[in-house]
Every structure is written in structure tokens, then in C-alpha cells.
N, C-alpha and C positions, 0 to 999 in steps of 0.2 A: 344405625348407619343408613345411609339413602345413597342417590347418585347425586351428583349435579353436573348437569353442560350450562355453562357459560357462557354466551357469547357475547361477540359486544363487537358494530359492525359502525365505522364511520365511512362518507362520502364526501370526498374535496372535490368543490365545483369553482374552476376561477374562472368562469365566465369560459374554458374552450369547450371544442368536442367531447373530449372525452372526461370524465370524472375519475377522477382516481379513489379505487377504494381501497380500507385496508378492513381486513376481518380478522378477529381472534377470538378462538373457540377455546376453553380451558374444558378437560375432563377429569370428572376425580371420582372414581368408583367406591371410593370409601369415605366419599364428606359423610362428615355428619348432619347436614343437612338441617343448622339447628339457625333458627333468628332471635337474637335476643336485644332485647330495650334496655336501657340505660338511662339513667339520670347523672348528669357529670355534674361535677363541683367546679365551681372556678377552682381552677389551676389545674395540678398534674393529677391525669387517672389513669392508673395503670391497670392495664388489660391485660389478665395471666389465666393460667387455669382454675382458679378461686372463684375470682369475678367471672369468669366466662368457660365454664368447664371445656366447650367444643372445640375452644381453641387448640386443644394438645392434639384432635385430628385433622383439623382442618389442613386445605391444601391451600386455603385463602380465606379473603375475611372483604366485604363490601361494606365500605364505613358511609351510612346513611344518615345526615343529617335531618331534623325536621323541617317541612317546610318552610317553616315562617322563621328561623335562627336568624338571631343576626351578632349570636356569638361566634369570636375568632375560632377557628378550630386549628389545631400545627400537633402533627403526627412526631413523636419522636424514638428515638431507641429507649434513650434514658433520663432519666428529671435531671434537666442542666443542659443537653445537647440542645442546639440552634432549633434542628426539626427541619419539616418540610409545611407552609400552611397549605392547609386545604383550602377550598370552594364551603362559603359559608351556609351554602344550598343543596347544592351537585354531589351524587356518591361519589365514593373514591374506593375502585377497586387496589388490591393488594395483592396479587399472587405468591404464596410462600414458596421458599426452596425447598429442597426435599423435605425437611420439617418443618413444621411452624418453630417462630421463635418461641420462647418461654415467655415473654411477657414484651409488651410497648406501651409506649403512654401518651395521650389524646392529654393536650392542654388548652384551657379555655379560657377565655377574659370575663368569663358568666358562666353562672349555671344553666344548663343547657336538659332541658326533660324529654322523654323520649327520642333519645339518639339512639340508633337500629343499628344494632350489626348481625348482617346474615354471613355465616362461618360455611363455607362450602367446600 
């Protein structure tokens, strides 16, 4: 187990005075503090305590794609739902509710090598 602080700080400038910022700080004293690589299949891969043992502590999960992808990536609950896509580039953070779920599934229109998820 380790710690993790989180933050993640953006700045909205529409050309006035003032910039409006928003900041969020996650803290988890008990991440586990683990990053693990992945090679996806095209189609549904499911992310549970097997394939990713940190996930049963985690307090969240930053779904890091590699830089050069230019596979679709759509986050879902379960093989069959719509999903959400992601940024085929950009992380995507995920803060869990008081548990992690049991398992989600990353779908892909290619296989996708070294896809990074750091479990914090």
C-alpha cells in the first residue's frame, strides 16, 4: 500500500480579467499505488481483480493511453452497454465511490499495446 494525492488543476481564460480556475485534489491513504500496462484486443476487455489485482483497492484508476493510438477507446460498465468514448490520446481520470467496482470494460476498434492504468 502507498499514498496517492491527486490533483488535477485547470485555468478558463476567455480573454477578461480574471481567469477562473477549478482545482481537485483526490487523497487515498490506502492506494495501492500500483501502474500496470496492458495490451487490449480489439473489442471488449475487461478490467477486474484478475487482470488487474489493484483494482479491489483502489480509490480510482487513470486510464492512460499511448501516445501515438489511434485506436477508438469507449469505457463501459458491461459488454453491450453504449459506454462513454474517451480521448484517443488524453488520460481519463475515474474516481471510484467508496469501492472500486468489481470489474469495467475498455472497448477498442484495434489492438492497442501498452495502455497504462495507474490504480490509485
Amino acid at each position: 500500500m502507498g499514498t496517492s494525492n491527486t490533483t488535477l488543476k485547470s485555468v478558463f481564460d476567455f480573454g477578461g480579467e480574471e481567469a477562473t480556475g477549478l482545482d481537485f485534489t483526490m487523497y487515498n491513504a490506502n492506494s495501492p499505488a500500483v501502474v500496470q500496462y496492458l495490451d487490449l484486443a480489439n473489442g471488449a476487455n475487461t478490467i477486474n481483480s484478475t487482470t488487474c489485482p489493484a483494482l479491489a483497492q483502489a480509490g480510482g484508476v487513470v486510464l492512460i493511453p499511448p501516445s501515438g493510438n489511434g485506436q477508438t477507446i469507449t469505457l463501459k460498465g458491461v459488454t453491450g452497454d453504449t459506454g462513454i468514448a474517451l480521448s484517443l490520446t488524453a488520460p481519463t481520470f475515474i474516481p471510484f465511490a467508496v469501492s472500486p467496482p468489481s470489474s469495467f470494460v475498455i472497448t477498442t476498434n484495434g489492438a492497442i499495446t501498452g495502455f497504462k492504468l495507474a490504480f490509485i
